[in-house]
N, C-alpha and C positions, 0 to 999 in steps of 0.2 A: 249267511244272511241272504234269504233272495231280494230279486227286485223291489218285489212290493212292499216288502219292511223295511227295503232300504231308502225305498221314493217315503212311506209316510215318515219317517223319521228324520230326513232332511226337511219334510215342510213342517214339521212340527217344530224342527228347532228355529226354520229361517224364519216360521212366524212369529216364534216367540222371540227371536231376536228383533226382529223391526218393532214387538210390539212393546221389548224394552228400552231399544232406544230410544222409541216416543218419549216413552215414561219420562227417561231420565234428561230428553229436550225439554221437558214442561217442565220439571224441578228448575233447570237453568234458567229455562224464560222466566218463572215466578223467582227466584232468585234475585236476578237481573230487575226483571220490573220492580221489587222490594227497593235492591241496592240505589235504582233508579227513576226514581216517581216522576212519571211525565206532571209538566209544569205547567199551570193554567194559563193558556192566552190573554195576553193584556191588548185590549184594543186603544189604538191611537185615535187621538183627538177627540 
């Protein structure tokens, strides 16, 4: 394997790896916000 197939194949995987960890941060956060509904402000007085 020379350089050049070995440089795209490292960006191909680190992007597709950052662009699944997003993924599976936003499954979490909509999880999380589901599990946990922000709760409407009650104003005093």
């Amino acid at each position: 394997m020379d350089n050049v197939t070995f440089g795209v194949t490292m960006l191909v995987c680190g992007m597709g790896g950052t662009i699944l960890t997003l993924w599976v941060m936003s499954l979490v956060m909509g999880l999380l916000g589901r599990l946990f509904p922000e709760k409407p402000e009650q104003k005093e007085g």
